[in-house]
C-alpha positions in Angstrom: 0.0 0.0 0.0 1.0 3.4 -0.6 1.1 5.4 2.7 1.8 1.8 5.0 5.6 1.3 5.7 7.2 -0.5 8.2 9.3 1.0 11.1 10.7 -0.4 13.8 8.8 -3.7 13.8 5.9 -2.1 13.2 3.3 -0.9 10.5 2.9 3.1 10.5 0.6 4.9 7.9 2.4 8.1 6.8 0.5 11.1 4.2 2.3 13.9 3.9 0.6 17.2 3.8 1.1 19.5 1.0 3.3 22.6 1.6 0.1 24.9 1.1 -2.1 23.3 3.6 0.6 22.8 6.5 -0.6 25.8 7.9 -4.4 24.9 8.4 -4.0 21.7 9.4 -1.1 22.3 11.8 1.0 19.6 10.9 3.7 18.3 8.6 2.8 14.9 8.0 -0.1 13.0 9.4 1.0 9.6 11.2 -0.9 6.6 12.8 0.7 3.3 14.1 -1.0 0.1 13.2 -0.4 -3.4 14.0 2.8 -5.6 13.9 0.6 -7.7 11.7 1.3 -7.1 8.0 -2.2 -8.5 7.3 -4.3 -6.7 10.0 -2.1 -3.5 9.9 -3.2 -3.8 6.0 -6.8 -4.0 6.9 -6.9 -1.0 9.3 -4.5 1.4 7.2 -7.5 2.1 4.8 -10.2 3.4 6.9 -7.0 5.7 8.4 -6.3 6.6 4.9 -9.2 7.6 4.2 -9.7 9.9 6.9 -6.3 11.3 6.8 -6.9 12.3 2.9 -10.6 13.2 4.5 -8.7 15.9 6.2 -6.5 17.0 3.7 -9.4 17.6 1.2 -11.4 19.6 3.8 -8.2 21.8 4.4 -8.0 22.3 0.8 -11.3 23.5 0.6 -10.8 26.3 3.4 -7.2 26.9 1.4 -9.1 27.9 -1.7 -12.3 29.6 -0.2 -9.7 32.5 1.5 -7.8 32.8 -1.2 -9.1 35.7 -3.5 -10.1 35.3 -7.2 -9.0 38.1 -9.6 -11.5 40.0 -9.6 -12.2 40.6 -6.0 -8.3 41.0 -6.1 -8.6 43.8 -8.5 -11.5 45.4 -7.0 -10.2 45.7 -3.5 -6.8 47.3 -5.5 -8.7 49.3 -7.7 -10.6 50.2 -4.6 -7.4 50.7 -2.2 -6.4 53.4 -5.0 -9.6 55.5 -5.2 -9.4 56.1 -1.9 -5.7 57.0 -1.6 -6.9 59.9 -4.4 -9.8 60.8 -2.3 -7.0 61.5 0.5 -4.9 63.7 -1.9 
């Protein structure tokens, strides 16, 4: 399996968070031991999986809800300048 390696005698799953998300979630990869058993550790890894990259989708989500699209982008700049002129 992808994220399941053995360490240490035992089975750990691993995901790595992406750079842009480290920040929400808090973390820099997110880890869970499993079982010594390669066939039970197997077995319990994909409900973990699943929750881990559960988690990473929801933090993408919040990721691209703040960041701002072009044209509020422009707006607030265009917006930022009228007022600096109003000042003048």
């Amino acid at each position: 399996m992808k994220y399941v390696h053995f360490q240490r005698g035992r089975y750990v799953v691993r995901v790595t968070v992406p750079l842009e998300l480290r920040g929400i979630i808090g973390k820099r990869e997110l880890v869970a031991p499993l079982d010594a058993d390669k066939r039970s550790a197997q077995r319990a890894a994909l409900c973990i999986i699943n929750g881990f990259l559960a988690t990473i989708d929801d933090a993408h989500a919040k990721f691209a809800a703040t960041r701002p699209t072009i044209t509020s982008a422009a707006k607030a700049h265009y917006q930022q300048r009228s007022d600096l002129c109003r000042m003048v």
